[in-house]
Every structure is written in structure tokens, then in C-alpha cells.
Wavefront OBJ file of the C-alpha trace (Angstrom):
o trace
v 0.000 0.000 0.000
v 2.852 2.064 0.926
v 4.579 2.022 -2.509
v 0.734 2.131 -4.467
v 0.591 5.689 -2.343
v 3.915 6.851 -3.392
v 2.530 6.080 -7.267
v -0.415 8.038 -7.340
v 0.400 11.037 -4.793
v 4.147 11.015 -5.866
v 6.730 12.545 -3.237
v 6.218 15.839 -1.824
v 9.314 17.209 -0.292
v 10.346 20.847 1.183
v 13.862 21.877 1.148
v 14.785 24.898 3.278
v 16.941 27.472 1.542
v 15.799 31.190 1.058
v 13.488 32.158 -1.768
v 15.747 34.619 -3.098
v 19.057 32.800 -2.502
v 20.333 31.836 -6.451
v 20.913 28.381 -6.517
v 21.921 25.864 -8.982
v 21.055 21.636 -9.774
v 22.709 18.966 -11.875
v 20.873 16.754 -14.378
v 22.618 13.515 -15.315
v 20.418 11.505 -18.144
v 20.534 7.872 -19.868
v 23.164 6.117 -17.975
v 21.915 3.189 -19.518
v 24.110 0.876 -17.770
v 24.608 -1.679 -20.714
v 23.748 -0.378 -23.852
v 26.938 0.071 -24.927
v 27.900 -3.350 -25.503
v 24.654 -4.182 -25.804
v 23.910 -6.258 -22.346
v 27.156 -8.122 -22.674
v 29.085 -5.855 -20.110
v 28.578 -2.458 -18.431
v 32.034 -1.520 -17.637
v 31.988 1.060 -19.676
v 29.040 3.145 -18.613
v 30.447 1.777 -14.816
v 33.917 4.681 -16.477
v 31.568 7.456 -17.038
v 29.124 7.042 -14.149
v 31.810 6.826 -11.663
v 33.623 10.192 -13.424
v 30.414 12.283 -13.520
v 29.796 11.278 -9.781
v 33.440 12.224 -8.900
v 32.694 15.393 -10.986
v 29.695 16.204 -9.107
v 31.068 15.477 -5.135
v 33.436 18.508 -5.624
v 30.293 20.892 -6.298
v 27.460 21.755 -4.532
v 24.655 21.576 -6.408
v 21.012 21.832 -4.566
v 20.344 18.497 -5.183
v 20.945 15.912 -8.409
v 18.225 14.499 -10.606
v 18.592 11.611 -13.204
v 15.663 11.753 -15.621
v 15.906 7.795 -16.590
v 17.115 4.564 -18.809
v 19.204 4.021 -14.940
v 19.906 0.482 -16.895
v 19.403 -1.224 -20.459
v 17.721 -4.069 -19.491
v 14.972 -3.035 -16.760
v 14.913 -7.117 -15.738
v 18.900 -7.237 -14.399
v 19.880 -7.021 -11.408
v 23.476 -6.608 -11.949
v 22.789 -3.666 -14.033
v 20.430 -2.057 -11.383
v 22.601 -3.074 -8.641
v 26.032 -1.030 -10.466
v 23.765 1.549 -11.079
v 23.044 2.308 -7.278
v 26.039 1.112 -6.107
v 27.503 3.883 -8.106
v 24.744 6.555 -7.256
v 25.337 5.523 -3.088
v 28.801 7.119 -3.775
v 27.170 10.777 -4.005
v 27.981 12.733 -1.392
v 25.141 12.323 1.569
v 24.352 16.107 1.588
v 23.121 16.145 -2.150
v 19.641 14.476 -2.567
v 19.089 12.748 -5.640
v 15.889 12.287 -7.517
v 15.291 9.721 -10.326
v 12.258 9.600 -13.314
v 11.787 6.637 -15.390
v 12.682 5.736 -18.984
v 11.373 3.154 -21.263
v 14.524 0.627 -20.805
v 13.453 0.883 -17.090
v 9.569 0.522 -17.129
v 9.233 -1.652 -20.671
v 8.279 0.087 -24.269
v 4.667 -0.925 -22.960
v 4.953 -1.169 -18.999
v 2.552 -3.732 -17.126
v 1.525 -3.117 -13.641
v 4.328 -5.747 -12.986
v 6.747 -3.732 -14.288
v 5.736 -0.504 -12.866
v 5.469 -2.377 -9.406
v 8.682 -3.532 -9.978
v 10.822 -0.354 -10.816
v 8.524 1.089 -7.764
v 9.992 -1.496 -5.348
v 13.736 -1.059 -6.638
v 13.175 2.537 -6.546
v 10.493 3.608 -4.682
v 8.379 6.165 -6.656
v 7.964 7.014 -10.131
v 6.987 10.588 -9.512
v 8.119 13.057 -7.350
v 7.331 16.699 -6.477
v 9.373 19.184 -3.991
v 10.476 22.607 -3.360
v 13.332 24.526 -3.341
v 13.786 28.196 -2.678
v 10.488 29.123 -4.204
v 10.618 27.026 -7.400
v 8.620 24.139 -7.193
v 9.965 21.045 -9.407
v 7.649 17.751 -10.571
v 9.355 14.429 -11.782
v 6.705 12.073 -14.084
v 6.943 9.248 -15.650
v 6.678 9.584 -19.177
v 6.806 6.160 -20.849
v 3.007 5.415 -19.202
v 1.974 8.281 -20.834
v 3.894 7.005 -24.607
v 2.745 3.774 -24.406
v -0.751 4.687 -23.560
v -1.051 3.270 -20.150
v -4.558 4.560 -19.698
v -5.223 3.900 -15.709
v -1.608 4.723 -14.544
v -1.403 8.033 -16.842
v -4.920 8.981 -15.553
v -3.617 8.698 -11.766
v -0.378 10.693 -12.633
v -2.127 12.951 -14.175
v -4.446 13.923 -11.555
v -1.503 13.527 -8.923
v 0.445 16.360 -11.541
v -3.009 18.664 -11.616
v -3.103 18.861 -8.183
v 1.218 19.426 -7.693
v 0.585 22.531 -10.136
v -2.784 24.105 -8.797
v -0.559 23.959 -5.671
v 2.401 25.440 -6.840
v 0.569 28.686 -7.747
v 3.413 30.382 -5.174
v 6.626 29.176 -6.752
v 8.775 31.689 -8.650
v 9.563 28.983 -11.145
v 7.647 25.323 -11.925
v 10.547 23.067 -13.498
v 9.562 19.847 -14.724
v 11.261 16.470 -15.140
v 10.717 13.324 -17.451
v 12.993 11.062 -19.639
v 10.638 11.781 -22.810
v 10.657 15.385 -24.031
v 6.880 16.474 -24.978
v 8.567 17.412 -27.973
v 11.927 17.944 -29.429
v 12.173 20.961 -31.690
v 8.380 22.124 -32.493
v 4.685 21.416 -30.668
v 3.336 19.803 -34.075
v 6.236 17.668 -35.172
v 5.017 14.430 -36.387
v 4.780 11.379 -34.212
v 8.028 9.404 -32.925
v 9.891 7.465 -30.325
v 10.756 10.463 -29.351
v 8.028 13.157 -28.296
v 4.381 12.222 -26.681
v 1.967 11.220 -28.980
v 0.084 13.978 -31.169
v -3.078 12.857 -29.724
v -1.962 13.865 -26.265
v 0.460 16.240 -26.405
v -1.450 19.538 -26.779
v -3.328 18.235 -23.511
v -0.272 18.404 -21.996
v 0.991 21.856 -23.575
v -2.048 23.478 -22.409
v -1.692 22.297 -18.726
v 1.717 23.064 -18.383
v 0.882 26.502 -20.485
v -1.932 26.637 -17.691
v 0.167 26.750 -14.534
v 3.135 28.797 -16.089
v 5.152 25.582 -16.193
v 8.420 27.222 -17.219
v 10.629 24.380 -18.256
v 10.974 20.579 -19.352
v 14.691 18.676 -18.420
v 14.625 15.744 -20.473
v 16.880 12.910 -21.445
v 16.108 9.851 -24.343
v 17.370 11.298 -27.108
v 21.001 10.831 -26.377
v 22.055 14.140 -27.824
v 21.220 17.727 -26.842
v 18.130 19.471 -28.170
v 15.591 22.681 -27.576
v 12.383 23.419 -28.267
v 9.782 26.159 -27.040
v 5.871 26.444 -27.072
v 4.591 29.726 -25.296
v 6.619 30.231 -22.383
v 7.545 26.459 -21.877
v 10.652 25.682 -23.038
v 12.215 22.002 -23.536
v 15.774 21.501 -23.144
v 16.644 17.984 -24.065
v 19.830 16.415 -22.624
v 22.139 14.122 -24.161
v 23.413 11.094 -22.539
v 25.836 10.353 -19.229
v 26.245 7.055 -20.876
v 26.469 6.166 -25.206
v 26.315 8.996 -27.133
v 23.941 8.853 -30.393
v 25.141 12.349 -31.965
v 27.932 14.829 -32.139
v 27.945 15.217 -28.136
v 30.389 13.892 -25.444
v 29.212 11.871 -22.239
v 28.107 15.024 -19.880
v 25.665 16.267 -17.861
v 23.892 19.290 -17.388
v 24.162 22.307 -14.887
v 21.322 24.418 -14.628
v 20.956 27.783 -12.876
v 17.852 29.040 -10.778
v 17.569 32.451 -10.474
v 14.865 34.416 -8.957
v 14.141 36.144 -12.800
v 15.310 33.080 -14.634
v 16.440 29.435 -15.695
v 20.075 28.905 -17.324
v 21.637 25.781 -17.993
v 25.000 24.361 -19.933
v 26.099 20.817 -21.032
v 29.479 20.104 -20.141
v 31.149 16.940 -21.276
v 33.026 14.731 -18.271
v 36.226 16.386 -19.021
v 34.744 19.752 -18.922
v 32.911 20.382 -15.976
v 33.700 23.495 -14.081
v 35.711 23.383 -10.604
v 33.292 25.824 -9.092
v 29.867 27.108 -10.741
v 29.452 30.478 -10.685
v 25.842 32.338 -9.847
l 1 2 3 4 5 6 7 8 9 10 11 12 13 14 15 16 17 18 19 20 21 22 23 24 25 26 27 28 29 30 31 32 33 34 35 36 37 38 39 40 41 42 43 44 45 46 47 48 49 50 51 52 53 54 55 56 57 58 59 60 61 62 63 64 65 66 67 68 69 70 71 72 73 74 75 76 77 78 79 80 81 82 83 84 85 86 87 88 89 90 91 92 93 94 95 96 97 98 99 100 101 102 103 104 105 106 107 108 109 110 111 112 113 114 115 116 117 118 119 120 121 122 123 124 125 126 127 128 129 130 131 132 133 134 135 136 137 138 139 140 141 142 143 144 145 146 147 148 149 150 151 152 153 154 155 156 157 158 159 160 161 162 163 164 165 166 167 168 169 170 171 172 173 174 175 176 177 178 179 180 181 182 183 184 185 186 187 188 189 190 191 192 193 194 195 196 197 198 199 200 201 202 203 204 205 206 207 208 209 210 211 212 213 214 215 216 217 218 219 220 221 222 223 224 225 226 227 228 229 230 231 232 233 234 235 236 237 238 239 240 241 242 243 244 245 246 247 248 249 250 251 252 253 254 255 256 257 258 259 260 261 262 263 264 265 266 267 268 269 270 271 272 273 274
């Protein structure tokens, strides 16, 4: 019942730091622990999880979030267990928050599957605060794959975050699928939501002044805007599908604004300036 609860109300956490302090986070994406040699070894992505951790420990971000594909293959346990052995090597003062992606969940996730990444886990969706800006993790993939009662519950869970989050400065969201990569009527894809749904979506984040989507899947780095919503698309910790190197992303909150920059591994900044 405990872990049902944590599915449909999703987390609800309040961090104390002052609303008008400037603060910044880090976004790791698609560690995919095993695609690169396709499920035969992870020792690779084991490299570049362990650097960007490293990388990370001599900051001080507000908090971390990885917005999903933790693992290739969803079903094995070694891969989940490197995963979090790695992520247990954060430092203790820097929470970490983690959405779903398809490799996690299943292209078309059962309630067995969503149970299960709930019990390894323990949510799938996540809201807190954080001098004044209020920030929502979702899982996406139910709402790709058309997972009618499990979308309806998030959704009504995600309503309810953003009629409530009227008071933030900012609303940030999180999910491994963009809503869309470059444009709001782009065709159809294993990338974006669906068409049929995605306007639904634009208008409720539109709604609540939603200011910004952090999303991984792609494997490469992308942007998109509709209205004031803006999707920043962030490519891959782990095996890189275009021109980018294995980074992650820093992103500023100020009380006026939202910044963020990819850095590759090798290039991440000794101290981040606000």
C-alpha cells in the first residue's frame, strides 16, 4: 500500500533554503548501464558514471536528478545493482531524484513492471520545493505507451502538484521523454508524446506557467519552445547517439530566470558560478 501511495500522490518534499538565494542543480540523463555493448558488459558506462559522480562530489549543487534509462535491461539485477552502487557514492548532503525511462519501465509497462521499478526505486513521480521554485518528476513512458489507468492517476496527482504550486517563482519539470523535441506539431516518434496527447499536456503546463521541461532519451542535446515552456533535451551520461560527449547538465535558478549548460566529463567546471 505504501509504494501504491507513493505512485499516485508522488513525493512531496520541502527543502529549506531562502526564496531569493540563487541556486543551482545537476541533471545527469541515460546512464543506460549496458547499452553500450549491448547487455554483454557495463564496464563502460560503470567509467563514465563513476567520473560524472566524482565530478559532481566537488560541487554543490542543490540536489541531483537523473531523468531515466538508470539500466538497459529493466529485468537485471546486476545492471540495477552497479547503477546504485555507483549513485550511493554521491555525497550524503546532495539528494538525488530519479524519473523513469522506457529501458526501465518496458516500451509498454505492465503493472508488474511498474510495481517492480517502484519497489527497486520507490516512486515514479516526485514533487518538492526549493527556494520558491517548485519542481515535478513524471513518468513519461506510461503516458507514450498509452497506459490509460496509470497516466490517468499521474495525471491527476500532476493537476493537483501545479494548482498547488501557484506560489513558486519557477515550476521546473522532469521526465525522460521530451513532450517534444524541436516544435509542438512535429510528427509522431519514439521520441516526443503522442500527437493525440500532447497539446493536452501543452495546455496544462501553459496553464500553470510551467516554465521548463529537463529531459533525457534522445542521447544528444536538443531545444524546443511552445509559449513560455521551453524544452531543453539532454544528451546522454552514458552512449552517445550524436555529435555530443558523455556530460551532464548544470542548470541555474535564479529568482528572474532558468540557465543551464552541457558540459562533457572532461569539462565540468571546478566551481559554478551564480
Amino acid at each position: 500500500m505504501k509504494k501504491t501511495t507513493l505512485f499516485l500522490l508522488g513525493i512531496l518534499f520541502s527543502l529549506g533554503i531562502s526564496a531569493q538565494t540563487p541556486f543551482y542543480f545537476i541533471q545527469l540523463t541515460d546512464p543506460q548501464f549496458g547499452m553500450i555493448d549491448k547487455n554483454a558488459s557495463f564496464d563502460k558506462e560503470t567509467a563514465l558514471m563513476e567520473k560524472a559522480v566524482k565530478q559532481i562530489n566537488k560541487l554543490n549543487p542543490g540536489f541531483v536528478v537523473v531523468t531515466g534509462d538508470l539500466v538497459n535491461d529493466g529485468n537485471n539485477a546486476d545492471q540495477i545493482k552497479e547503477f546504485k552502487r555507483i549513485l550511493a557514492t554521491l555525497r550524503k548532503d546532495i539528494p538525488v531524484y530519479l524519473t523513469p525511462g522506457n529501458h526501465d519501465v518496458g516500451q509498454q509497462p505492465t503493472s508488474a513492471s511498474l510495481a517492480g521499478y517502484i519497489d527497486t526505486y520507490g516512486y515514479d513521480c516526485f514533487s518538492f520545493q526549493m527556494n520558491g521554485t517548485c519542481f515535478i518528476g513524471i513518468n513519461t513512458q506510461i503516458i507514450w505507451a498509452d497506459v490509460k489507468e496509470a497516466e490517468q492517476s499521474q495525471l491527476v496527482w500532476l493537476t493537483k502538484v501545479l494548482e498547488n504550486s501557484q506560489k513558486c517563482t519557477h515550476r521546473i519539470l522532469f521526465g525522460h521523454h521530451p513532450v517534444f523535441v524541436h516544435s509542438a506539431d512535429e510528427a509522431d516518434k519514439y521520441d516526443n508524446f503522442p500527437l493525440a496527447k500532447r497539446n493536452d499536456y501543452l495546455n496544462l503546463f501553459n496553464r500553470f506557467n510551467v516554465s521548463d521541461q529537463f529531459a533525457g532519451h534522445l542521447h544528444y542535446n536538443s531545444n524546443g519552445q511552445h509559449g513560455n515552456f521551453r524544452i531543453t533535451g539532454t544528451s546522454a551520461v552514458g552512449m552517445q547517439i550524436g555529435k555530443e560527449k558523455s556530460g551532464l547538465r548544470i542548470v541555474k535558478v535564479y529568482p528572474d530566470k532558468v540557465e543551464s549548460t552541457y558540459y562533457p566529463l572532461d569539462e565540468v567546471p571546478a566551481i559554478v558560478e551564480l
